[in-house]
N, C-alpha and C positions, 0 to 999 in steps of 0.2 A: 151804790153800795156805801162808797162812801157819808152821800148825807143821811142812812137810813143810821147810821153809827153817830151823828151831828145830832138828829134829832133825839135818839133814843139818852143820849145823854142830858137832857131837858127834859122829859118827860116820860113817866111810867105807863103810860096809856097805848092800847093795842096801837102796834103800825100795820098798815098790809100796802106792799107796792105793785103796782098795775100798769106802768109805764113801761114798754118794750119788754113783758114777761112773757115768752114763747116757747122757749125750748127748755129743756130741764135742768141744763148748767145756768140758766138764768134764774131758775127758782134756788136753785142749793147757793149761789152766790146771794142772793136776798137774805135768805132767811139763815145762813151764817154770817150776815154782817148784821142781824139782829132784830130783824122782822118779824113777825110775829104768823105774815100769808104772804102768799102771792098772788096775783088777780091777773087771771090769761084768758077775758071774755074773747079780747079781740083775737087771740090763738084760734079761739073755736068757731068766730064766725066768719073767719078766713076758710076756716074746713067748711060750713055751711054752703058759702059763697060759693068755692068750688064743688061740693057735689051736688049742689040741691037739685040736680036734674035727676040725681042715685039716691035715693033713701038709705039705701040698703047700705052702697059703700061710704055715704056720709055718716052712719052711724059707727061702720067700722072703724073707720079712720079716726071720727071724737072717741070712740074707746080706746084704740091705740095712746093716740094724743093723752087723753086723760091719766090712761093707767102707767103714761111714761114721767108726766109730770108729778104723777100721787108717788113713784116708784123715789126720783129725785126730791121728794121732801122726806122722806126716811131717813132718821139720823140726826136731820140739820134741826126740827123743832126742839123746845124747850120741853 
């Protein structure tokens, strides 16, 4: 958080952070210290990992996941 506020004071150009971005207090702390995204691949292919024996419940679960991280970036964007 802090250096996404270090950089953004040097430069006006999109930031998006990707490093330990998993759960949705992780994205509203980003993108309230001035980020522009958050980047949670590795969030999703953690769910992959574990269900890909389940189609069905891996797909639930990436919607859950998604629709709880899109739910925590309401408010926080520019």
């Amino acid at each position: 958080v802090d250096l996404v506020r270090r950089v953004r004071r040097h430069i006006n150009l999109p930031i998006a952070v990707g490093f330990g971005i998993s759960k949705p207090d992780h994205v509203q702390r980003v993108l309230k210290a001035g980020s522009d995204g958050a980047i949670v691949a590795s969030a999703l292919l953690d769910l992959i990992d574990r269900y890909h024996d389940n189609r069905e419940l891996m797909l639930k679960e990436m919607g859950r996941r998604c629709e709880a991280l899109k739910k925590a970036s309401r408010g926080c964007l520019k």
